[in-house]
KEKE-3310 file (N, C-alpha, C; in steps of 0.2 Angstrom, whole numbers, plus 5000, padded with zeros to 4 digits):
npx = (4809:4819:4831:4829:4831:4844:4849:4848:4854:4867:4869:4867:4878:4887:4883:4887:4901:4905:4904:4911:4924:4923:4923:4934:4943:4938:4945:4958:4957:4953:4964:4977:4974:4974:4986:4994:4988:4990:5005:5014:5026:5036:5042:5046:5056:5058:5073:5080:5073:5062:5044:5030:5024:5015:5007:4990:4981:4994:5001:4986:4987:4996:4997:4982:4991:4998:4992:4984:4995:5002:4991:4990:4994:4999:5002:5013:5021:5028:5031:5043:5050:5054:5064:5076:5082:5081:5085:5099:5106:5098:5103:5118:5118:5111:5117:5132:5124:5123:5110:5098:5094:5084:5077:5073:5064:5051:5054:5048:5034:5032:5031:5030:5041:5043:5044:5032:5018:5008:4991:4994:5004:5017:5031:5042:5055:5054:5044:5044:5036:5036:5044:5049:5059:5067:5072:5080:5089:5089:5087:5072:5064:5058:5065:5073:5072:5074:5069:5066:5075:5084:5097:5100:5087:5086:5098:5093:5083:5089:5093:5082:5079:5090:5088:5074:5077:5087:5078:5069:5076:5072:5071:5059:5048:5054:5054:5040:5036:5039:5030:5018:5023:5038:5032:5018:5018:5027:5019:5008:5015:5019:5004:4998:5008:5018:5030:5034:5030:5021:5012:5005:4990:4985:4984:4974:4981:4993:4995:4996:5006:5019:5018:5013:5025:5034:5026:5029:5042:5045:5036:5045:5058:5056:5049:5048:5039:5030:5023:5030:5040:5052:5063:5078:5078:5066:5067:5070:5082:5099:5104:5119:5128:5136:5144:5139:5146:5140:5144:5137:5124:5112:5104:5094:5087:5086:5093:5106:5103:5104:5116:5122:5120:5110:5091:5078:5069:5073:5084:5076:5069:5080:5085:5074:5075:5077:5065:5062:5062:5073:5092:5096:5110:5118:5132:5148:5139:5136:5131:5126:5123:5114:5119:5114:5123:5119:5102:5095)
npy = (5002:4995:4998:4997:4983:4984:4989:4981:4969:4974:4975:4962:4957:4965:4960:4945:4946:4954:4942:4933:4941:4939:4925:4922:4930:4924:4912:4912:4917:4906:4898:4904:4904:4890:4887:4892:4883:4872:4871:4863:4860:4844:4844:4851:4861:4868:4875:4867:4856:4843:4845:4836:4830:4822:4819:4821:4834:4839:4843:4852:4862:4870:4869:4879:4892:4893:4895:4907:4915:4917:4922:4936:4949:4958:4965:4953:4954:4966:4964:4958:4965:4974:4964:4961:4973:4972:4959:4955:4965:4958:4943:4939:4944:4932:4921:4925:4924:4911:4906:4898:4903:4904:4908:4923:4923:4922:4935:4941:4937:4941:4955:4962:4966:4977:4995:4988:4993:4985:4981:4978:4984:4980:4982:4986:4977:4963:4964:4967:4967:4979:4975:4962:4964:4974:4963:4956:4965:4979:4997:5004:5017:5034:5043:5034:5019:5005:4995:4999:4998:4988:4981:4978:4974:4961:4955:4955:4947:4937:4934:4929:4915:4906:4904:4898:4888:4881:4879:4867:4861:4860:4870:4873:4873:4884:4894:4894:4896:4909:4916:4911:4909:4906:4899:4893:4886:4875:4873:4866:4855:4849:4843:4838:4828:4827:4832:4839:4851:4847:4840:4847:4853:4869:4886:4895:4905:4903:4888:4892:4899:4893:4887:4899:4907:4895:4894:4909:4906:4897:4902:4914:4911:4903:4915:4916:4905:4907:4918:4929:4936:4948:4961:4967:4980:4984:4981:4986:4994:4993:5007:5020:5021:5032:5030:5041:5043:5046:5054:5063:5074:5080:5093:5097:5086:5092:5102:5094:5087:5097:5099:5086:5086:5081:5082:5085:5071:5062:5061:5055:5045:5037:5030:5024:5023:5034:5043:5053:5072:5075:5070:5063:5058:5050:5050:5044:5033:5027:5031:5025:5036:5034:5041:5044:5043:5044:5044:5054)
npz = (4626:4620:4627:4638:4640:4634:4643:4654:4649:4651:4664:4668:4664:4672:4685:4681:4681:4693:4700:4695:4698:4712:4714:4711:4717:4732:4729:4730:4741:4749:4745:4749:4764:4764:4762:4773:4783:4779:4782:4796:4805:4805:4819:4833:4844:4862:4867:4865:4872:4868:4860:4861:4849:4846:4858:4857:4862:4863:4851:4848:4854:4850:4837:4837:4840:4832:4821:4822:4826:4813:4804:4811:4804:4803:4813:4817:4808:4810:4822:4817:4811:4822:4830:4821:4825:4840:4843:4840:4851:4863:4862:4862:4879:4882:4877:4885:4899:4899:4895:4886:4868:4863:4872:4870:4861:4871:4876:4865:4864:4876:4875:4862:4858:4863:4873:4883:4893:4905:4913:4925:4930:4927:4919:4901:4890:4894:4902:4918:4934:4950:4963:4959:4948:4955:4964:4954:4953:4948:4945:4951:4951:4953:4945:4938:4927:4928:4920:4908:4901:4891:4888:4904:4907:4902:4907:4920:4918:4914:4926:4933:4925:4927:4939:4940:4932:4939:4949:4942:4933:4920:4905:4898:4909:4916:4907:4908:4920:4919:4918:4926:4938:4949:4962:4959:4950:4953:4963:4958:4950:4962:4965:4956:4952:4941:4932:4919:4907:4899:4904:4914:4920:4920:4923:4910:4902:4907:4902:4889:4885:4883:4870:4864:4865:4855:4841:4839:4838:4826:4816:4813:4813:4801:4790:4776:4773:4782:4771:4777:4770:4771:4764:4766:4769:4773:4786:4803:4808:4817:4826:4827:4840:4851:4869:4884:4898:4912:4926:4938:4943:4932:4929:4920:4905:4894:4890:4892:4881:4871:4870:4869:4854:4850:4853:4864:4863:4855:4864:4873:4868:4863:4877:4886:4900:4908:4916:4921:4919:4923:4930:4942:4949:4962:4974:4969:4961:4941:4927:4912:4894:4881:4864:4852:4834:4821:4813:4816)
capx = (4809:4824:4834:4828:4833:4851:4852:4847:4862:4872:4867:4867:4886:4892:4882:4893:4908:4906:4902:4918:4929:4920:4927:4942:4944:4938:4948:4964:4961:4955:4972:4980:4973:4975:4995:4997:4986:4996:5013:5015:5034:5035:5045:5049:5058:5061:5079:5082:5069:5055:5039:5029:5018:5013:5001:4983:4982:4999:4997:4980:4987:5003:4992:4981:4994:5004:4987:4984:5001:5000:4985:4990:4999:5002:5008:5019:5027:5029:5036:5048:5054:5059:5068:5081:5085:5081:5088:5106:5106:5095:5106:5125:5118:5108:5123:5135:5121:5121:5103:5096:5096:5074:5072:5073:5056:5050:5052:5042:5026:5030:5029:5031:5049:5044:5044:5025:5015:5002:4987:4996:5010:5023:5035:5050:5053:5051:5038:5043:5034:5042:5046:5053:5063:5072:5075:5084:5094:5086:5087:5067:5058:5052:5069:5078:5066:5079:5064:5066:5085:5084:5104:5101:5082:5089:5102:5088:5079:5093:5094:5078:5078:5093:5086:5072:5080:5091:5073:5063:5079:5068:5071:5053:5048:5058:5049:5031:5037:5039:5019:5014:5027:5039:5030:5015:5020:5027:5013:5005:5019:5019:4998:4999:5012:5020:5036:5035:5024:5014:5009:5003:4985:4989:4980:4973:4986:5002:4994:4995:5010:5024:5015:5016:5031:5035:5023:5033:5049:5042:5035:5050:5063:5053:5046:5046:5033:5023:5021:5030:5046:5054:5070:5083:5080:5061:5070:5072:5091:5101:5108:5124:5125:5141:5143:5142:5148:5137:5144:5136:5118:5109:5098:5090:5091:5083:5099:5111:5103:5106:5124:5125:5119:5102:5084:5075:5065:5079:5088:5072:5068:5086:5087:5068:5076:5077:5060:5060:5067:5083:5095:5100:5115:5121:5140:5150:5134:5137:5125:5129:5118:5117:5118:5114:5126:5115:5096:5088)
capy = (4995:4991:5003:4993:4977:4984:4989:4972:4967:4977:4975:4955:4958:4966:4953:4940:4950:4952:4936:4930:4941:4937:4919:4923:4931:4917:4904:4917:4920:4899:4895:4907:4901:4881:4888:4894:4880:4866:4872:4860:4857:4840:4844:4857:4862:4872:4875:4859:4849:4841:4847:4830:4833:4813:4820:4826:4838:4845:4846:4855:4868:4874:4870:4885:4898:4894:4899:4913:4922:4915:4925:4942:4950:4966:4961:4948:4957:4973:4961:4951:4972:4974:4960:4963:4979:4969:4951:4957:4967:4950:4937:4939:4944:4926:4919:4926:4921:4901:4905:4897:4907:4903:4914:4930:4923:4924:4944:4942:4936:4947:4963:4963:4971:4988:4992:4990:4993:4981:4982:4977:4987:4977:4989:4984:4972:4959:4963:4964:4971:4983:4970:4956:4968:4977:4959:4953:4969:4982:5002:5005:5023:5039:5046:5029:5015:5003:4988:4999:4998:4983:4977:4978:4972:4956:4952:4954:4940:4930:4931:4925:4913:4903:4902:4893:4880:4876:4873:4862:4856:4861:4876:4873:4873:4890:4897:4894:4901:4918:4918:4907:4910:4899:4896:4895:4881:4874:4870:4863:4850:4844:4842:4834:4823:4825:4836:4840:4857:4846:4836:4849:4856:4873:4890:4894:4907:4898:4880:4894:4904:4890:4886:4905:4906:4889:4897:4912:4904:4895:4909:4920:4907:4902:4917:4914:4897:4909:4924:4935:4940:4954:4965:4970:4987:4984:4978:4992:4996:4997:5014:5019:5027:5034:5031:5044:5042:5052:5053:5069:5075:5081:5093:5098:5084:5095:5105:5090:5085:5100:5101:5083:5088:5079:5084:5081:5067:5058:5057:5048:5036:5030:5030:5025:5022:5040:5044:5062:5078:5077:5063:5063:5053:5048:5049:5037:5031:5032:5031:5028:5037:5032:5046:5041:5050:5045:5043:5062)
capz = (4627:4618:4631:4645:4636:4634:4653:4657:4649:4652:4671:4668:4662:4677:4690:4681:4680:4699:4704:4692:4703:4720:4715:4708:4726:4737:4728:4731:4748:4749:4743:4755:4770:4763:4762:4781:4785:4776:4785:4800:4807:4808:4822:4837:4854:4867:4871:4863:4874:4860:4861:4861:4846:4847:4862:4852:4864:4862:4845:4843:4857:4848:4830:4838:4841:4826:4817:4827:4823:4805:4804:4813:4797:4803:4822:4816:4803:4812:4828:4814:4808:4828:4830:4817:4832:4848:4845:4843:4859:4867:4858:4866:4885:4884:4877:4890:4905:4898:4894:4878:4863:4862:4877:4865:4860:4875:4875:4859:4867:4882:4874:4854:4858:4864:4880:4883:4899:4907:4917:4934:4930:4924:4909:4897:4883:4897:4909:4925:4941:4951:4965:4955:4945:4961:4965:4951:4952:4942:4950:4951:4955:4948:4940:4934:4927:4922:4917:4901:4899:4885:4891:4909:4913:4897:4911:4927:4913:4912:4932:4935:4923:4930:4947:4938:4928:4946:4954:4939:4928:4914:4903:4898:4915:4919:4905:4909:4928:4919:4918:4931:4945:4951:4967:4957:4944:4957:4967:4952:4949:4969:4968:4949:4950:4937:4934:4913:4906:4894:4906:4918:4918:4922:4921:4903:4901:4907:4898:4880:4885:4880:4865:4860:4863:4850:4837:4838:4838:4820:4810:4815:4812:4794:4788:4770:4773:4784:4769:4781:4769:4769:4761:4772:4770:4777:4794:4806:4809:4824:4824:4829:4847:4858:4877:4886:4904:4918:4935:4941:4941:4925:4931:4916:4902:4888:4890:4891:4874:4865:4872:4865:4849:4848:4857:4870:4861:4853:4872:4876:4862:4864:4883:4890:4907:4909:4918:4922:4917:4928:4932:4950:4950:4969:4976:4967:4956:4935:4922:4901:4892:4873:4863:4841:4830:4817:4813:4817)
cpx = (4816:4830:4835:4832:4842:4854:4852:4853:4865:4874:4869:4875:4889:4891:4887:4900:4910:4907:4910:4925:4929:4923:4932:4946:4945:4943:4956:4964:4961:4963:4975:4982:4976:4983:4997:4996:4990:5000:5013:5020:5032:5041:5046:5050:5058:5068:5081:5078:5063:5051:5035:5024:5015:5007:4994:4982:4986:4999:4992:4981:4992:5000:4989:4982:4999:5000:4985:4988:5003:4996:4984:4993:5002:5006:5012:5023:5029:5036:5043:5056:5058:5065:5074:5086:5088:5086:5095:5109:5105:5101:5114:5123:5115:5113:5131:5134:5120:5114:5100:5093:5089:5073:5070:5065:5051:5048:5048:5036:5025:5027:5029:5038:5049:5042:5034:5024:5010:4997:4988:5001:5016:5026:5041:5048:5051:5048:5038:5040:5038:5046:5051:5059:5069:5075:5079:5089:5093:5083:5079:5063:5058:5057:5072:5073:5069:5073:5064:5071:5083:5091:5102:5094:5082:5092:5098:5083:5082:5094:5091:5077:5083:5092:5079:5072:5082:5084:5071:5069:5078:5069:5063:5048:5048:5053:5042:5032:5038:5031:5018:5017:5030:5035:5023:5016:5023:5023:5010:5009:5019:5012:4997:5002:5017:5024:5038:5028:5021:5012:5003:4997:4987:4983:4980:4979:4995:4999:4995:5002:5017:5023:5014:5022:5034:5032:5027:5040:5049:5042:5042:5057:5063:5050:5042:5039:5028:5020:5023:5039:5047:5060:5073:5079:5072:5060:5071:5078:5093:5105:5113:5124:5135:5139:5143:5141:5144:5141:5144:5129:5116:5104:5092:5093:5088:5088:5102:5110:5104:5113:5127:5125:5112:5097:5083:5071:5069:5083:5080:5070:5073:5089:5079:5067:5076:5068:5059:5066:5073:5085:5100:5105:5118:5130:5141:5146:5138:5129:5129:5123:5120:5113:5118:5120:5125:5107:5091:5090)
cpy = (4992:4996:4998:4987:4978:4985:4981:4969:4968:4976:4966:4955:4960:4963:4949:4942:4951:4946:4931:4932:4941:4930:4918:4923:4925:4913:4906:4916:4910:4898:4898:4904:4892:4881:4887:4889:4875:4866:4869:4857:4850:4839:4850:4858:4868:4872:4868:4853:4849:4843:4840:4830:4828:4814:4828:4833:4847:4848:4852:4861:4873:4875:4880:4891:4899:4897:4905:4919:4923:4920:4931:4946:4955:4966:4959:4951:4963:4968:4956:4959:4974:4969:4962:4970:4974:4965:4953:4960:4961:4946:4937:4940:4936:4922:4920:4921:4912:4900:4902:4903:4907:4908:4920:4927:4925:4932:4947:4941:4941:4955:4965:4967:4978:4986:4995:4991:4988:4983:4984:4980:4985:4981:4983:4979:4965:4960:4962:4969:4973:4977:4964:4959:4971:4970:4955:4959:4976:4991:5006:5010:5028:5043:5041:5022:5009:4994:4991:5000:4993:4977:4974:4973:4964:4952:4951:4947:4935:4927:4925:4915:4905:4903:4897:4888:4879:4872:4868:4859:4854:4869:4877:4876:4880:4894:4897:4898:4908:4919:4917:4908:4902:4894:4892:4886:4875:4870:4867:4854:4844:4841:4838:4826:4822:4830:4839:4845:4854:4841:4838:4853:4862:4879:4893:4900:4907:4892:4886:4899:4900:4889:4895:4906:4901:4894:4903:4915:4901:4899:4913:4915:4905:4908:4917:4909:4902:4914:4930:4937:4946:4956:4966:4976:4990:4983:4987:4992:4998:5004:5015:5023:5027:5035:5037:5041:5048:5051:5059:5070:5077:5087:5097:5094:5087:5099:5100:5088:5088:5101:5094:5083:5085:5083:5081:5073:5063:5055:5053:5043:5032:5027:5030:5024:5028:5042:5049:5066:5079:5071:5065:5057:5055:5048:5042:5031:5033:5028:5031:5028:5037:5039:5042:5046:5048:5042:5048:5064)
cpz = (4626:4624:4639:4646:4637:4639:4655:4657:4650:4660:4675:4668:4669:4683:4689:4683:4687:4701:4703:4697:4712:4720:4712:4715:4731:4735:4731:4738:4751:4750:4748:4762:4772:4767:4768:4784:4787:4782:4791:4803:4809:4815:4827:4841:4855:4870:4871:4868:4870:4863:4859:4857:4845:4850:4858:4856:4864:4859:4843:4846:4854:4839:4832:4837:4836:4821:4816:4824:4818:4803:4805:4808:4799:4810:4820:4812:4807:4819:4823:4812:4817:4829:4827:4823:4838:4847:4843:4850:4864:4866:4864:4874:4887:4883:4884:4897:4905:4897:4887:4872:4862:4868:4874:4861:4863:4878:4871:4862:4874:4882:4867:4855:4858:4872:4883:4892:4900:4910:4925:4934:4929:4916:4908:4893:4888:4903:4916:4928:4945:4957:4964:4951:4949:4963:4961:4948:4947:4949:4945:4953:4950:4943:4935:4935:4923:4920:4909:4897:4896:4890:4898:4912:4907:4903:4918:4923:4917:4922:4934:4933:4924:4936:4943:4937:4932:4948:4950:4934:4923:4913:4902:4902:4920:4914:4907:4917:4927:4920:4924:4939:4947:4956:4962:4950:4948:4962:4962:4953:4956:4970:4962:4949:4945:4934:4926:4913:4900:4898:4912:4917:4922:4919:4912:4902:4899:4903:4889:4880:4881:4872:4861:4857:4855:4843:4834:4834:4828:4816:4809:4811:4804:4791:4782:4769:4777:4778:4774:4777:4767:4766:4765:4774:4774:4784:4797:4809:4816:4823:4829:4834:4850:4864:4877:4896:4908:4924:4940:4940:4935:4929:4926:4907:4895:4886:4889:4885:4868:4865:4868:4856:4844:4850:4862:4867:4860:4860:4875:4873:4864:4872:4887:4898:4909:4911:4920:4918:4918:4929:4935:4949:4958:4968:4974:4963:4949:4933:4914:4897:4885:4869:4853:4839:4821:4816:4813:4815)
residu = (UNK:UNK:UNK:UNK:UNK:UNK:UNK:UNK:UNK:UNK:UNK:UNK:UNK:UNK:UNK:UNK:UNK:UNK:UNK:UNK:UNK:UNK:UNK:UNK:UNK:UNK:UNK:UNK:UNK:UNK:UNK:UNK:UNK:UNK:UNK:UNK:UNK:UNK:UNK:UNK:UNK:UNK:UNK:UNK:UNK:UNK:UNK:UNK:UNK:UNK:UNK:UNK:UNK:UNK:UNK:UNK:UNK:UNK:UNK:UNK:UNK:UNK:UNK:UNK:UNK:UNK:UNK:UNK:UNK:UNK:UNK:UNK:UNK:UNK:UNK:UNK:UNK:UNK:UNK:UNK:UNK:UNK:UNK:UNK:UNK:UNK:UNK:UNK:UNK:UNK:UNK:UNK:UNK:UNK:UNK:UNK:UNK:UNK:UNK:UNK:UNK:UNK:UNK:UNK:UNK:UNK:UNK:UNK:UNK:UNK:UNK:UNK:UNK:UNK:UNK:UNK:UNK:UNK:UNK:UNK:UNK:UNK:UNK:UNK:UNK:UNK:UNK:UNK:UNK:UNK:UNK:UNK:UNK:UNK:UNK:UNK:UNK:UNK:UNK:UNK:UNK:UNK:UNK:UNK:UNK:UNK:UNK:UNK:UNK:UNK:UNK:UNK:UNK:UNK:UNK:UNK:UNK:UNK:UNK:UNK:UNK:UNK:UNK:UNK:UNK:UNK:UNK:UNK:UNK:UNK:UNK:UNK:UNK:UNK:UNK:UNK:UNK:UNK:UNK:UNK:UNK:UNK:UNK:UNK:UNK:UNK:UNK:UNK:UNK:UNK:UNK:UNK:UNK:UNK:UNK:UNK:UNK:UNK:UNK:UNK:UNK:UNK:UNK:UNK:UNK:UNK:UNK:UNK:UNK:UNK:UNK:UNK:UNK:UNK:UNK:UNK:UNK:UNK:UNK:UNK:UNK:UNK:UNK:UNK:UNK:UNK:UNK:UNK:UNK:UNK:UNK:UNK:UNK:UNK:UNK:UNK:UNK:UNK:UNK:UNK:UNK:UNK:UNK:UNK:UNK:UNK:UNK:UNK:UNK:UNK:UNK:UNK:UNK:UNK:UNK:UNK:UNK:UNK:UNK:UNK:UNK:UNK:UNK:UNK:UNK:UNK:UNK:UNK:UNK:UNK:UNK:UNK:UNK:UNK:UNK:UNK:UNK:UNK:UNK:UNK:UNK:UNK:UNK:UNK:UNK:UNK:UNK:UNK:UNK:UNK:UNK:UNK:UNK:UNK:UNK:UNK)
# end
């Protein structure tokens, strides 16, 4: 009896004892949530045009997605340790093309800065289809697949994106036509009436697509106010690469890799445009293949 007695308590004891740290917990992860909640810019653009957060609507749609990628821990941080790579590469070709320095957001919600694959077959950090891609200048088939060149299909970006801006006079505008198509965005405005992308009802993807972007733009810009900081040394490093000049075939690049003193794998990590085993180069065609000289 008295055993029983002492279970009981003992028993009683560890009930409290949980319950103590089950709202210990809650109150922590409470607080947490309140924190990321709280954080609300009073203020945000696009390529220096304002985002009108006066309209309740606009507001509660960029509120959303600033939640959303608030909330993603492991995405976002992973996509904040790319960046530190990508957005140097990005940064000076947008610069160069007179494109706004925010379109490198833009690649973020496209792809998380790898070069991802879709459904409909759109590759690279910015997602083009092969089509669209051939037309902004980009060499598309089964050997050379440059949607996954970083520099090259940045500058086929920056193409598109200034044919854009000329038609709608909105950077805004030009972004939501990476989604929705120009013609496409387009038609919207001429059937609407109304010539601004918060004012246009628009399919549920492109109506959430600028709004990612902004969100994105947010978090990344403030990471400390989101709970996403990190040390330098947690950032993933650009490494150091030597051109090398092709202007000849390759016809076996497993060979060319050990001659430059890397691997096979290594020449493909750091050169994902390379799509086969060989690299036919054409009369009078070159190629620069980035070789690391250090990191493996």
């Amino acid at each position: 009896m008295e055993l029983i007695k002492k279970t009981g308590i003992i028993a009683s004891v560890i009930l409290m004892s949980g319950m103590l740290v089950r709202t210990a917990y809650n109150k922590t992860e409470e607080k947490e949530t309140v924190k990321k909640e709280n954080h609300f810019p009073a203020n945000i653009d696009f390529a220096g045009e304002k985002t009108p957060l006066t309209i309740s609507d606009v507001r509660e749609r960029f509120d959303r997605e600033l939640l959303v990628n608030a909330n993603l821990d492991a995405t976002t941080r992973i996509i904040i340790k790319r960046a530190n790579r990508a957005f140097p590469v990005i940064e000076p070709i947008l610069k160069r093309y007179g494109v706004p320095d925010d379109f490198k957001y833009l690649a973020v919600i496209e792809s998380g800065l790898v070069n991802a694959v879709s459904p409909a077959g759109a590759r690279g950090v910015w997602q083009f289809m092969p089509d669209t891609g051939k037309e902004r200048g980009l060499e598309i088939n089964d050997v050379v697949d440059e949607r996954y060149h970083l520099e090259k299909s940045t500058e086929a970006a920056c193409r598109y994106l200034l044919d854009a801006y000329k038609k709608f006079g909105s950077w805004t505008l030009a972004a939501a036509s990476y989604n929705g198509g120009v013609t496409g965005v387009n038609r919207q405005i001429t059937f609407q009436g109304v010539d601004n992308y918060y004012d246009l009802l628009l399919t549920d993807e492109t109506s959430r697509y600028v709004f990612r972007i902004l969100a994105l733009k947010e978090i990344m810009q403030h990471p400390v106010q989101y709970d996403f900081a990190m040390m330098p040394q947690d950032l993933y490093q650009i490494l150091p690469v030597k051109k090398v000049i092709v202007n000849s075939s390759i016809p076996d690049l497993a060979v060319f890799a050990k001659e430059q003193g890397i691997n096979y794998k290594i020449l493909k990590i750091h050169n994902p445009w390379l799509r086969d085993r060989k690299l036919d180069v054409a009369e009078g065609k070159t190629y620069t293949i980035d070789i690391p000289t250090q990191g493996y």
